[in-house]
N, C-alpha and C positions, 0 to 999 in steps of 0.2 A: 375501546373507542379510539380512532384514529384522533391524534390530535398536530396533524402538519398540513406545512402551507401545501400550495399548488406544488411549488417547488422543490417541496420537501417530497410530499407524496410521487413526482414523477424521479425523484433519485430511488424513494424506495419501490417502485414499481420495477426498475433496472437490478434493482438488488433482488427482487422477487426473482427476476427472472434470471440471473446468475446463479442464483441457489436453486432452481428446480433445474439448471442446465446443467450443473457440473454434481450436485448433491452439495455442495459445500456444508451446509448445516443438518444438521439429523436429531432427533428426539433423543436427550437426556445428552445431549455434546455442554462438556466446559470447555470454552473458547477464550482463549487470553489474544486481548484486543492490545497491537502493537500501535503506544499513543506516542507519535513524537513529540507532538505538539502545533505541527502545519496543521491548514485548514482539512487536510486529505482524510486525515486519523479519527481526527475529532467528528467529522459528520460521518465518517461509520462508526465511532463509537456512539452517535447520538442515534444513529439510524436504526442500528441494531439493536439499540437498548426500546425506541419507540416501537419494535417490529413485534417483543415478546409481547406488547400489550393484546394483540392479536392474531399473531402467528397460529397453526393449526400445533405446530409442537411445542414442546418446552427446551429452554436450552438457556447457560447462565453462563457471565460474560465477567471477563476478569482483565483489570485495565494494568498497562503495565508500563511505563516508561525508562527508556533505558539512557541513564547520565553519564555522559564521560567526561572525561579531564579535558576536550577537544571542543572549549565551546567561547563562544564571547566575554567579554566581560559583564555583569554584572545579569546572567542570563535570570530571567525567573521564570521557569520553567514550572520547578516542582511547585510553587507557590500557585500558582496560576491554575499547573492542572488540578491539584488538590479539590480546588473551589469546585470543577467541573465534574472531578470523579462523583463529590461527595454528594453531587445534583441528582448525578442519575443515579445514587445510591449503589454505585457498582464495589466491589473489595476491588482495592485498588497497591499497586505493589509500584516503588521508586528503589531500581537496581543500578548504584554506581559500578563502572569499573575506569580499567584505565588503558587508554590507547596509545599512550602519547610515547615514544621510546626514541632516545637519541639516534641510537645505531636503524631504525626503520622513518622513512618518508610516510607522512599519516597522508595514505589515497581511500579515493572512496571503496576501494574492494578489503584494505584492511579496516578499516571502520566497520565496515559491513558485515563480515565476516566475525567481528568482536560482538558489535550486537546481536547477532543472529545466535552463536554459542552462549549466550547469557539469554536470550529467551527461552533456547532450548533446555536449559538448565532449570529455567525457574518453569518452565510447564512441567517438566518432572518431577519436580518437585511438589505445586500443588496438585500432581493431577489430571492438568488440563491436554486434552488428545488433538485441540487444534489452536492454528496460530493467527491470527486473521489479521493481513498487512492491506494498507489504505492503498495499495497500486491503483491508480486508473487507468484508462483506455489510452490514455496519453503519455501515458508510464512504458504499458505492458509497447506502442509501438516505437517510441524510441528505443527503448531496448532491444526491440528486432533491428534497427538501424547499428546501434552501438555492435551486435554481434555481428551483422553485416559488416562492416568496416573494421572492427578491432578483432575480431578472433574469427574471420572466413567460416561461419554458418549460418544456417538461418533457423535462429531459436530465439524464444521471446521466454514470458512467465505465464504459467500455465494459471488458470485461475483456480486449479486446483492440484496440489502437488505431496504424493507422498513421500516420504523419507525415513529411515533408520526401518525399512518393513514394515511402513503404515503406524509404524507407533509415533507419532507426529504426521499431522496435517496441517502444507500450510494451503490458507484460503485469500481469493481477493476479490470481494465484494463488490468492490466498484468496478471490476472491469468493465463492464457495460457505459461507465460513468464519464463523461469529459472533462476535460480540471476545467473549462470555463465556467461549468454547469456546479462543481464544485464550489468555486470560485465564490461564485453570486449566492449560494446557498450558506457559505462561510458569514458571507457579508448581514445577508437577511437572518442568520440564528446571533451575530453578534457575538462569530469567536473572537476570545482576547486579542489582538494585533501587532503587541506589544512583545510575542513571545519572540527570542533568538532564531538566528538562521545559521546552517553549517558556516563555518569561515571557509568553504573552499566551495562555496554556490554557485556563485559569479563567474567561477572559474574549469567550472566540470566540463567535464564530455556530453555530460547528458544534456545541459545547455546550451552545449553547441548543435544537438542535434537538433533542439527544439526551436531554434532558430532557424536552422534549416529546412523545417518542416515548415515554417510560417514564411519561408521566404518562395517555394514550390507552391506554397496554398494561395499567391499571387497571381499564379498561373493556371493553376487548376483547383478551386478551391472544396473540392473531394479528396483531396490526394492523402490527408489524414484518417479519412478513412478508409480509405482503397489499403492504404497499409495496413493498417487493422483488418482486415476482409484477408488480406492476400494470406494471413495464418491460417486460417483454416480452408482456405481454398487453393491449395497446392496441387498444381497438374503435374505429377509423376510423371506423364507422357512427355514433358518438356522439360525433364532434371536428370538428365543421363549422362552428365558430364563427370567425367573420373576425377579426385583428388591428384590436382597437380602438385608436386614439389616444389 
């Protein structure tokens, strides 16, 4: 039996239809759910957990958080999710490592990159053949902006993405989802609020674009989704221009 609100149920209706569109999930998949702790993680790890109650397949989710030495002071992360893991009764795994290194500047591509090699580590270890990141819609097109701008292509995050030859799958559930639509769903389930935010938030790229995007939605207020749209609606006929030097 379903048991979510309006708002609940219209996130999991977008994650329905993310998972019949890409396959992200399949009968007998262990999926280790990447929790950081924002509002993003937490309502697909809550979404997906309320989905096995009546999904047509079976499939078991394994929640993971990942600690570095790169965080505030007196963060309470593990204490916090703990409470959450141990709600939805999910096996739940707290992997420190350390990012922090004199001789390297901590950016968000190495941070990234440390967390990611410590996921992939701990799905092989228990098992688990997919990885499922809280990206949303809001994610996946600043990121086509960020590639736009900082590295001359046009590539976003796929909502479904193999690697090492399909022995890992990573998946994103929310793509379909908007962080405002996130946002207010955070609010109505009554995630903790309390939890840490990166020390270099305030200060990203990706906040610049997001800002950017709210300052064009001004003017046009579709233009966040026409970005989103424009990924899979690529006219060939209009992209014949050769790599300049």
């Amino acid at each position: 039996m379903r048991n979510l609100t309006k708002l609940g149920s219209h996130i999991s209706n977008r994650i329905g239809k993310a998972i019949a569109d890409y396959n992200l999930i399949e009968d007998k998949d262990k999926i280790l759910v990447a929790v950081s702790g924002g509002k993003d993680s937490l309502a697909m790890l809550k979404l997906l957990h309320e989905r096995r109650k009546w999904a047509p397949i079976d499939y078991k989710l394994y929640a993971v958080h990942i600690e570095t030495d790169f965080r505030c002071a007196g963060c309470v992360h593990t204490k916090e999710l703990e409470k959450i893991f141990k709600k939805y009764k999910t096996p739940y795994y707290f992997e420190k490592i350390k990012i922090r290194d004199k001789d390297k500047k901590i950016s968000c591509f190495w941070c990234s990159w440390n967390r990611r090699k410590a996921l992939f580590t701990l799905a092989d270890r228990i098992g688990c053949t997919k990885i499922a990141f809280g990206h949303h819609q809001d994610d996946i097109t600043e990121t086509l902006l960020l590639n736009m701008f900082y590295h001359g292509e046009f590539s976003a995050m796929n909502p479904r993405q193999e690697l090492f030859g399909g022995k890992i799958v990573i998946i994103r559930p929310l793509c379909y989802v908007e962080e405002d639509v996130l946002r207010k769903f955070a609010k109505e389930s009554k995630f903790p609020s309390q939890l840490c935010k990166c020390p270099n938030s305030q200060t990203s790229k990706r906040k610049m674009m997001k800002e950017f995007i709210k300052k064009v939605e001004q003017e046009c207020s579709y233009a966040k989704l026409n970005l989103f749209r424009t990924i899979g609606r690529v006219n060939k006929e209009y992209i014949q221009i050769k790599e300049v030097n």
